[in-house]
C-alpha positions in Angstrom: -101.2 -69.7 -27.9 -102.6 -72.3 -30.4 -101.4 -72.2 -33.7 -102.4 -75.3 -36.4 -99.8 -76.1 -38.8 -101.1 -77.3 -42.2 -98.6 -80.0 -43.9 -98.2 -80.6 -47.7 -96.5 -83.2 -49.8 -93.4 -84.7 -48.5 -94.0 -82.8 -45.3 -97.2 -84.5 -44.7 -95.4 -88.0 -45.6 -92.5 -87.0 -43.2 -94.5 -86.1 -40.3 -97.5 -88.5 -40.9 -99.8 -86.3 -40.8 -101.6 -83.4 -42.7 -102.3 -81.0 -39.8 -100.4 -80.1 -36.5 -102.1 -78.0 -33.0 -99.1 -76.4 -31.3 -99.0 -74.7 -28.0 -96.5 -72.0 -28.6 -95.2 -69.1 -26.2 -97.0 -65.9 -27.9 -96.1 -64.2 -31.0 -93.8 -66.8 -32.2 -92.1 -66.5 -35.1 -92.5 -68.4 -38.3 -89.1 -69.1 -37.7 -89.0 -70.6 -34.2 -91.9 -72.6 -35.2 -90.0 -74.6 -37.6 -87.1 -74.9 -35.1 -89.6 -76.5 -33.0 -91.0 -78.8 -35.8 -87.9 -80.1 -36.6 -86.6 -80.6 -32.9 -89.9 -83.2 -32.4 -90.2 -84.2 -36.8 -86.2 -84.8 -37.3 -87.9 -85.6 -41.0 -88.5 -82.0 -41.4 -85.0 -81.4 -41.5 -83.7 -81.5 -45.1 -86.8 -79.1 -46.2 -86.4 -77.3 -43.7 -84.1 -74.5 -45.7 -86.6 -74.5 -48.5 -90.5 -74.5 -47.2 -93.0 -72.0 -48.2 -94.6 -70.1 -46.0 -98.0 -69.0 -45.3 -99.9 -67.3 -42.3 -104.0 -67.5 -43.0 -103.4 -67.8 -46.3 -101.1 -64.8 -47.3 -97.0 -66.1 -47.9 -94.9 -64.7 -45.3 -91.5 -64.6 -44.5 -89.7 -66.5 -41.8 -89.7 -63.2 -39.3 -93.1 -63.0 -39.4 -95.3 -63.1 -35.9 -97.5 -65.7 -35.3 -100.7 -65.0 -33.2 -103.5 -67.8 -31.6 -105.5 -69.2 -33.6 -103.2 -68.4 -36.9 -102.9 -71.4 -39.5 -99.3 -71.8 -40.8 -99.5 -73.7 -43.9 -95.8 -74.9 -44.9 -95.0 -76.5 -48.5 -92.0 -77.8 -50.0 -91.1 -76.5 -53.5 -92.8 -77.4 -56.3 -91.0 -77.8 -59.9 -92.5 -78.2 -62.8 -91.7 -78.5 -66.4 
């Protein structure tokens, strides 16, 4: 299945770029997916533990099942004050 990965803020600095296509085994979860991500995007890494998560634009959690043609956006934290 095709899943594209939408990439935010640092991620998009870390990676290089804003948007990802990834051909992953079906119903993948949100989990695995980042797994993956950070085993080819070691930059990932140290947000890894702290991302946002949303499948077509509803927040989901990591457990959640991805299907094809889903958009994952992922997006650090954001602070404010």
């Amino acid at each position: 299945m095709t899943v594209r990965v939408l990439l935010f803020q640092a991620l998009r600095d870390a990676v290089g770029e804003s948007a990802l296509m990834l051909d992953l085994p079906a119903e993948t979860s949100v989990r695995k997916t980042l797994d993956i991500l950070t085993d080819q995007y070691p930059a990932l890494g140290p947000y890894r533990e702290s991302l946002l998560c949303a499948r077509n634009e509803e927040w989901v959690s990591r457990g959640a099942t991805l299907k094809n043609g889903d958009t994952l956006a992922l997006m650090p934290p954001v602070s404010g004050g």
